[in-house]
C-alpha positions as CSV (number, residue, x, y, z in Angstrom):
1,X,-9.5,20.2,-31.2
2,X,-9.0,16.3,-30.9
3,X,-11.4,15.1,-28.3
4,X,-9.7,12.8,-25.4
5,X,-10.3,9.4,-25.4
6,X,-12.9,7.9,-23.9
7,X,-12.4,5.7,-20.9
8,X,-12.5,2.3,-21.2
9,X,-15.6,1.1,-19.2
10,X,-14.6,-1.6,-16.9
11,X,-15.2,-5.1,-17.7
12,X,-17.2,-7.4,-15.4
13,X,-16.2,-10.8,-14.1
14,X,-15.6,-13.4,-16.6
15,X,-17.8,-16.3,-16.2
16,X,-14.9,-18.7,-14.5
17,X,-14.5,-15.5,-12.5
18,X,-16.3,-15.8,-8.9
19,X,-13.9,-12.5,-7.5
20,X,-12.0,-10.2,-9.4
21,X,-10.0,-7.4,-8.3
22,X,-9.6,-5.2,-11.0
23,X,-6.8,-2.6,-11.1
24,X,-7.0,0.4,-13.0
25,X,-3.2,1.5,-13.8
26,X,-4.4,4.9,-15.5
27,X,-5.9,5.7,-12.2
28,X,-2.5,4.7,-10.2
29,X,-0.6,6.9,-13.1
30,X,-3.0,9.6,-12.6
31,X,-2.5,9.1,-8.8
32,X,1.5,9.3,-9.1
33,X,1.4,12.8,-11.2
34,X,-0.9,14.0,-8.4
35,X,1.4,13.1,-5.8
36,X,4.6,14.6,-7.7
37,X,2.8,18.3,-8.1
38,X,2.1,17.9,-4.1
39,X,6.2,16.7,-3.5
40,X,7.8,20.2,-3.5
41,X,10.3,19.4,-6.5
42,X,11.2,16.2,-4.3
43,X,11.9,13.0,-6.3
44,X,9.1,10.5,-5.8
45,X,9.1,7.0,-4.2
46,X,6.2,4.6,-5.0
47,X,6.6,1.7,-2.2
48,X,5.0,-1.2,-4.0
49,X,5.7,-3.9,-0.9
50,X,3.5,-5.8,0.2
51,X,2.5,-6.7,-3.3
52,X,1.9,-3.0,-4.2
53,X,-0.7,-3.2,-1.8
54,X,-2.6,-6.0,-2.6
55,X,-3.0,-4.4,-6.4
56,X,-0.3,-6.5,-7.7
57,X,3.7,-5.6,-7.4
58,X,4.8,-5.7,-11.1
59,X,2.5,-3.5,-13.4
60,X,1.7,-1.3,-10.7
61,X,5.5,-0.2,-10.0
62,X,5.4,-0.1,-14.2
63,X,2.6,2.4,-14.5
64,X,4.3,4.4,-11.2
65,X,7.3,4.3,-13.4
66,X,5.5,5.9,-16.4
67,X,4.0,8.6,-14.6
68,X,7.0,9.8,-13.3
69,X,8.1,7.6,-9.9
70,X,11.8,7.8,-9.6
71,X,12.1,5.3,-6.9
72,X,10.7,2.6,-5.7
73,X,10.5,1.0,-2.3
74,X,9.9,-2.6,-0.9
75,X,9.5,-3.8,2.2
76,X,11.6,-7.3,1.9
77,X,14.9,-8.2,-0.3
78,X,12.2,-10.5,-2.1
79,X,10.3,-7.9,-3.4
80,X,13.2,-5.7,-4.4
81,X,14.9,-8.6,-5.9
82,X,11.7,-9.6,-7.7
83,X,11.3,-6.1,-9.3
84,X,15.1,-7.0,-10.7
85,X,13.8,-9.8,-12.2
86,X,10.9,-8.0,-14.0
87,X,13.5,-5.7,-15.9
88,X,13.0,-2.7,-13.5
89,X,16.3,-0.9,-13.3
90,X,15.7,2.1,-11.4
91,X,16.7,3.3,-8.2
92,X,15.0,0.8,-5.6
93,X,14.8,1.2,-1.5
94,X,14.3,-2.2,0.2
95,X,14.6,-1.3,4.1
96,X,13.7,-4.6,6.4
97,X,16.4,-6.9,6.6
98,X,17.2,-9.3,9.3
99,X,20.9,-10.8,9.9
100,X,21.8,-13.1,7.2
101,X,19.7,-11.9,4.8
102,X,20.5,-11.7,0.9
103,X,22.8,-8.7,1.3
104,X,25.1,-10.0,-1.7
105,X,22.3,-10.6,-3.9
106,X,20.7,-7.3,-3.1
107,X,24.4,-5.1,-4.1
108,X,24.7,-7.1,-7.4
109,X,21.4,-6.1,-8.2
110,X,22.1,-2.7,-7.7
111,X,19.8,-2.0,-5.1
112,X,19.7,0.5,-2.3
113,X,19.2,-0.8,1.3
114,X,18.6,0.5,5.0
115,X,20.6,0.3,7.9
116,X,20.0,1.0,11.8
117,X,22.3,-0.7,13.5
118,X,26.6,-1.7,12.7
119,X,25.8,-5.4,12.5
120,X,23.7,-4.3,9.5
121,X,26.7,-2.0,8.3
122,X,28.8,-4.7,8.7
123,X,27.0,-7.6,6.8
124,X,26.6,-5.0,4.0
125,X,30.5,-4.4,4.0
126,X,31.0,-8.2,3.7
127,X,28.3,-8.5,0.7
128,X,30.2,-5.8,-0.9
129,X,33.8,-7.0,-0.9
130,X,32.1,-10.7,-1.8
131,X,31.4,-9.2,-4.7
132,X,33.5,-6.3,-5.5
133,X,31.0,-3.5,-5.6
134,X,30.3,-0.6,-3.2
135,X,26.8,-0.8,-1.9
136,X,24.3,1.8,-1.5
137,X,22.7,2.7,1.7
138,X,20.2,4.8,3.4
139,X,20.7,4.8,7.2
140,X,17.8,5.1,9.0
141,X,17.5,7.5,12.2
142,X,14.7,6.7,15.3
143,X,13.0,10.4,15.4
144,X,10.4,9.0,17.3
145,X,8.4,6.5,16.1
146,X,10.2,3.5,18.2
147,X,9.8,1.0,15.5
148,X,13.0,0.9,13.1
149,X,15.9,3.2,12.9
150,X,18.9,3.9,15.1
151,X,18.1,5.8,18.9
152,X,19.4,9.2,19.2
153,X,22.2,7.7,21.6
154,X,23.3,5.2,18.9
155,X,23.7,7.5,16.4
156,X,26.9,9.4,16.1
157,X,28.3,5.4,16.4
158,X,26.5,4.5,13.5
159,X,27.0,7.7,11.1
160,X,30.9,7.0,12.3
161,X,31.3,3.5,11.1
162,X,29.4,3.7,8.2
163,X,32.0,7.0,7.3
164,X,34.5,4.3,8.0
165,X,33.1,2.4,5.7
166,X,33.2,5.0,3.3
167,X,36.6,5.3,3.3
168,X,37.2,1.9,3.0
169,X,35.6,2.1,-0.2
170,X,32.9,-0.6,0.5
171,X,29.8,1.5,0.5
172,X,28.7,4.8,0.4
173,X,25.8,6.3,2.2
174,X,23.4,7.7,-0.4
175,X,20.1,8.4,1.9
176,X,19.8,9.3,5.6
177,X,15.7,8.7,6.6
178,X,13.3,8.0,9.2
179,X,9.4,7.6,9.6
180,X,6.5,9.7,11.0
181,X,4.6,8.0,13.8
182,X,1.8,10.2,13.6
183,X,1.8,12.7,10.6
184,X,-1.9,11.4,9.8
185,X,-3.1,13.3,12.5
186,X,-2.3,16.4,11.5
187,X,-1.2,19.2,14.1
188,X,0.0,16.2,16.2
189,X,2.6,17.4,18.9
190,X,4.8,14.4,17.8
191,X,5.3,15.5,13.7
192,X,7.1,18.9,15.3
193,X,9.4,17.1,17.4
194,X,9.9,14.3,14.9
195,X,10.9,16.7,12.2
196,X,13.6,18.4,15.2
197,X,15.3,14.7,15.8
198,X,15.5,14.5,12.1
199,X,17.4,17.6,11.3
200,X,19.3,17.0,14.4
201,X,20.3,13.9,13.0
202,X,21.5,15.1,9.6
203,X,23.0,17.4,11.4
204,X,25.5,15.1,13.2
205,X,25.9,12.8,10.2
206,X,27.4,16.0,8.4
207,X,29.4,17.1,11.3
208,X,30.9,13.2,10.6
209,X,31.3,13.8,6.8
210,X,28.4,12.2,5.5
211,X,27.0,13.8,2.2
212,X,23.7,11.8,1.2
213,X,22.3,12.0,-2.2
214,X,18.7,11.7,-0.9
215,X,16.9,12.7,2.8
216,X,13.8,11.6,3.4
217,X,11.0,11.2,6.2
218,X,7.6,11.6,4.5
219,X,5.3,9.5,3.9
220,X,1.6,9.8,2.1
221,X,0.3,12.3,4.5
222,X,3.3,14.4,4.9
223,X,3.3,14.0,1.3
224,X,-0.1,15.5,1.2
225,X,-0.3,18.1,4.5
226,X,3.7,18.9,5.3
227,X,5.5,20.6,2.9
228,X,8.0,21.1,5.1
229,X,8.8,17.6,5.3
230,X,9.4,16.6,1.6
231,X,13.3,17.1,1.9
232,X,14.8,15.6,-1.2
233,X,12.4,12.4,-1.7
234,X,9.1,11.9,-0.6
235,X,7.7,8.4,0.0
236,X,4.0,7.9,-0.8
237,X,2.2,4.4,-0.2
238,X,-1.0,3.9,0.3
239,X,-1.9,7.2,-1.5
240,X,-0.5,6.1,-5.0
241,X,-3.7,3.1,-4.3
242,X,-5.8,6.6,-4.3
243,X,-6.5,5.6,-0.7
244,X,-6.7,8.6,2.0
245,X,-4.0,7.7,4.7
246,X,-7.1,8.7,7.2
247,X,-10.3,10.2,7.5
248,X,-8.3,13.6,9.3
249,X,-6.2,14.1,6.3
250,X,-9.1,14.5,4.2
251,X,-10.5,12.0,1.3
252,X,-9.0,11.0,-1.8
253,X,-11.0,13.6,-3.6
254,X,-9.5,16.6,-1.3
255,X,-6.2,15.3,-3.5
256,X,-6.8,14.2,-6.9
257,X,-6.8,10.8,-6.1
258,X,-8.8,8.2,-7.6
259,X,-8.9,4.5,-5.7
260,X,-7.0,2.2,-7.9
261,X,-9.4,-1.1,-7.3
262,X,-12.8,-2.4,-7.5
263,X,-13.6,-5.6,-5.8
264,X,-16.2,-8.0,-8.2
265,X,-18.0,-11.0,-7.3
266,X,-20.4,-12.6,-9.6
267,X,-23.9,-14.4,-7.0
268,X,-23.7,-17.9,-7.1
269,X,-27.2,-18.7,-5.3
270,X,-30.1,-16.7,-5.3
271,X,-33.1,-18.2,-3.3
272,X,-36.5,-17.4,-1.7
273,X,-36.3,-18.4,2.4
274,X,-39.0,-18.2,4.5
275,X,-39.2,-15.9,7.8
276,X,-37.3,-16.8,10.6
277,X,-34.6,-18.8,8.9
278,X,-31.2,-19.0,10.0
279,X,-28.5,-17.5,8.0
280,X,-24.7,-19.2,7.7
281,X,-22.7,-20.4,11.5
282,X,-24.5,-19.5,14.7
283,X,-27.6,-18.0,13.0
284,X,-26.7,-14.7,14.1
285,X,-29.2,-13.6,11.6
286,X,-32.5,-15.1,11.1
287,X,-34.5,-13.7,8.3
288,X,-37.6,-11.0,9.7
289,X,-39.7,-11.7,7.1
290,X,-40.1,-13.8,3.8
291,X,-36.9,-13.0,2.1
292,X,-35.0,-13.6,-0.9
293,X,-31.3,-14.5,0.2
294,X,-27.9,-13.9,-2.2
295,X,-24.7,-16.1,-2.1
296,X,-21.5,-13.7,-2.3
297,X,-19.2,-16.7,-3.3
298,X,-16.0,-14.8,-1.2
299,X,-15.0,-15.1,2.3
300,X,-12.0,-14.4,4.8
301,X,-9.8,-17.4,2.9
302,X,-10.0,-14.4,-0.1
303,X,-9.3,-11.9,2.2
304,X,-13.0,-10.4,3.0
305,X,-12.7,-10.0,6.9
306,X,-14.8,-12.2,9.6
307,X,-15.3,-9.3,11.7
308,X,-17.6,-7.8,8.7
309,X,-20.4,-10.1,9.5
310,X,-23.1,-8.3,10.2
311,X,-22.0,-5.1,8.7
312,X,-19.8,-5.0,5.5
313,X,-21.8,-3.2,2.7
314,X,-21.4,-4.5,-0.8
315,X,-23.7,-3.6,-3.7
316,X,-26.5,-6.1,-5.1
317,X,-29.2,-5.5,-7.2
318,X,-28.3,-1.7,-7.3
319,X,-28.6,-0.9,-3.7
320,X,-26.1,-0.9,-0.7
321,X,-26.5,-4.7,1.2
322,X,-24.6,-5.5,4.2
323,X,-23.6,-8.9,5.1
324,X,-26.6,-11.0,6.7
325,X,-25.1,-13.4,9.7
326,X,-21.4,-14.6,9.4
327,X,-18.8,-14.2,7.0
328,X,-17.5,-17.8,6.5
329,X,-13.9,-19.1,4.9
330,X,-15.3,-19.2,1.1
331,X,-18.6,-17.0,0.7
332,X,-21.4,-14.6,2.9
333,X,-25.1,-14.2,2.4
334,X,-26.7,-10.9,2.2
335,X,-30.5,-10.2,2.1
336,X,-32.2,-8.5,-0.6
337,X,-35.7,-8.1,1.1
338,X,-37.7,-7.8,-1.4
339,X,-35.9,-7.3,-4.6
340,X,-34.7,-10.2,-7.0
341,X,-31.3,-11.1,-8.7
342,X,-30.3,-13.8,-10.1
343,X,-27.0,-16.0,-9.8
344,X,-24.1,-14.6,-12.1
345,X,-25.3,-11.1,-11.4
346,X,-22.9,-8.7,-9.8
347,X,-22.0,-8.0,-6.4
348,X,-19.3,-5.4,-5.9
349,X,-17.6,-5.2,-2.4
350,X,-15.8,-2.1,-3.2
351,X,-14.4,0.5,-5.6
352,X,-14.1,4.4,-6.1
353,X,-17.5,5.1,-5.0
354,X,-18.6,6.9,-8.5
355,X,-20.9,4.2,-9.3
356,X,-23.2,4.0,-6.1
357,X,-20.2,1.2,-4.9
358,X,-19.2,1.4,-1.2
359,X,-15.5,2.1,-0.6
360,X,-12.4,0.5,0.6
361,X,-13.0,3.0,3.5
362,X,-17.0,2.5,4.0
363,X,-15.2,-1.4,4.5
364,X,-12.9,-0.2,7.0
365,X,-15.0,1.8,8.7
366,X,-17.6,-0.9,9.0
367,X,-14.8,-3.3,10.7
368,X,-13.1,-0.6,12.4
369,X,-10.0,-0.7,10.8
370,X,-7.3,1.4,7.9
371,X,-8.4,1.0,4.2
372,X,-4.5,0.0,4.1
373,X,-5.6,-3.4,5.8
374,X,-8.8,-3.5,3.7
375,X,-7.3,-3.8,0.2
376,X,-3.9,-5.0,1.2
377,X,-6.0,-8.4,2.7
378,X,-6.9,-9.5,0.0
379,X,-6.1,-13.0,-1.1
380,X,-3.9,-14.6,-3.8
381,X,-6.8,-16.8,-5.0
382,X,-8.4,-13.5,-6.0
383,X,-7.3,-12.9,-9.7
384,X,-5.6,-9.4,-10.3
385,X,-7.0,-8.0,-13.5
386,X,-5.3,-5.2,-14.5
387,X,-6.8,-2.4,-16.6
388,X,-5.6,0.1,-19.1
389,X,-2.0,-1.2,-18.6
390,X,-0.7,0.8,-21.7
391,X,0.5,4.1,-20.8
């Protein structure tokens, strides 16, 4: 029997490197066939906005592709309309518009957009006869979550002109969704009566004559803890990262998943400080003792938050540090006590965990925030390297 293939170990920062993410696209393809045993036989959506979550929009949404993502989703026509230009020509969901936006550009491109409310319906109508094509939509019901969508009240208005609409020829509605407010808290009292206002809602857009291609509500933790929610698409975000939508849903281990980046710095100061020295703004930290002090060469202008001073773990010199004093806009100091380093060795802010490395959720813990936040922060000075692209 051939033996698999090694995994190729992960390179370390170059020397003009001073913070790398790396992104490992066989661990997001590994992620996205995970995901797809867990959908229920629903198609798969990998929502890449937002920059794919800080890992870098393209390749990821090419490796999702490979694994088996038949949809993608994007937050802004800009994204959607950037995937275009990358040669992507599958089914993509781009859902937050605002009046005026690039409706026409959006139908020529063959791409599938939201709408909650007529003036939406009717911009999309215009774009479509501009350009003599019937546009795709999704309209998007309020179950609940008060954020987007249509209200209950609104909707049998909405389902009706967009069947009018139908008949006119200049779209046709393909997808009826909404969004769970709460569905990583599982058991919450608000999934049960979300899930009600959603069938009740499909319910009156049939009784209109609407006939959708695609329903859909869940997102990465109804993907992973409601079956019953899956419908005919499922919508995973943050869990194709092989990030745990929360603590209460379980870790990325309960589901397969693997965390998708590792956060690198190379130290560029290591010095010996005497006791009682003041460490970056304020002195927040003073030194208890002799000390040798490290220069982490990354700060909140690269995305590493300001509210981690004083606690964010990163690993030097093979031991869990946390940051001594404040993080400032271009680097943070931590304290090795009595161990040595030496500039150009590694400090890594976070990864999977496997090699002693905190977490993007030890970070957000630490700050008391979503690992979401944590990776997604992350700033465009930081190069994106991206590993084992090749499916």
């Amino acid at each position: 029997m051939n033996e698999p293939p090694a995994p190729r170990a992960a390179p370390r920062p170059r020397p003009d490197h001073r913070v790398v993410a790396e992104v490992d696209l066989a661990a997001l393809r590994g992620n996205v066939r995970a995901l797809r045993e867990r959908a229920s036989g629903a198609d798969l959506m990998a929502v890449v906005k937002s920059d794919a979550y800080g890992h870098g929009m393209v390749p990821c949404a090419r490796a999702a592709r490979q694994a088996g993502a038949t949809w993608l989703g994007t937050a802004t026509p800009e994204e959607a309309l950037a995937l275009r230009a990358a040669g992507d020509r599958g089914r993509v969901l781009c859902w937050l518009w605002t009046p005026g936006g690039p409706w026409r550009e959006a139908v020529e491109a063959d791409i599938d957009v939201s709408a909650s409310a007529p003036w939406a319906l009717e911009e999309i109508a215009d774009a479509a006869r501009a350009c003599g094509r019937t546009a795709r939509v999704h309209l998007k019901a309020d179950t609940g979550l008060g954020r987007g969508g249509c209200q209950p009240a609104d909707w049998p208005g909405l389902v009706a002109a967009a069947r009018a609409a139908e008949k006119e020829g200049t779209l046709k509605v393909v997808g009826l969704w909404s969004h769970f407010a709460c569905a990583d808290e599982p058991g919450h009292p608000s999934i049960a009566a979300q899930l009600a206002a959603f069938h009740e809602a499909l319910a009156v857009a049939a009784r209109a004559g609407l006939d959708p291609e695609v329903r859909h509500i869940a997102n990465s933790p109804a993907t992973l803890t409601l079956p019953e929610a899956h419908f005919d698409l499922v919508r995973t975000g943050v869990s194709v990262y092989g990030l745990s939508p929360s603590p209460e849903v379980g870790t990325p281990q309960d589901f397969g998943l693997r965390p998708v980046m590792t956060l690198r710095a190379r130290l560029a100061l290591v010095k010996r400080v005497p006791a009682g020295h003041g460490v970056s703004y304020g002195h927040h930290y003073t030194t208890p003792g002799d000390t040798t002090l490290a220069l982490v060469p990354a700060g909140y202008a690269d995305g590493i938050p300001r509210h981690a001073s004083g606690c964010g773990p990163v690993l030097v010199a093979g031991k869990w540090r946390t940051v001594a004093g404040r993080v400032a806009m271009d680097q943070f100091v931590v304290d090795l006590g009595g161990d040595t380093a030496e500039a150009g060795d590694e400090a890594v802010l976070f990864g999977p965990g496997d090699g002693g490395e905190p977490t993007a959720e030890d970070w957000a813990r630490a700050v008391g925030t979503i690992a979401y936040e944590i990776v997604t922060r992350i700033g465009v000075r930081v190069p994106r390297v991206h590993l084992n692209a090749d499916a």
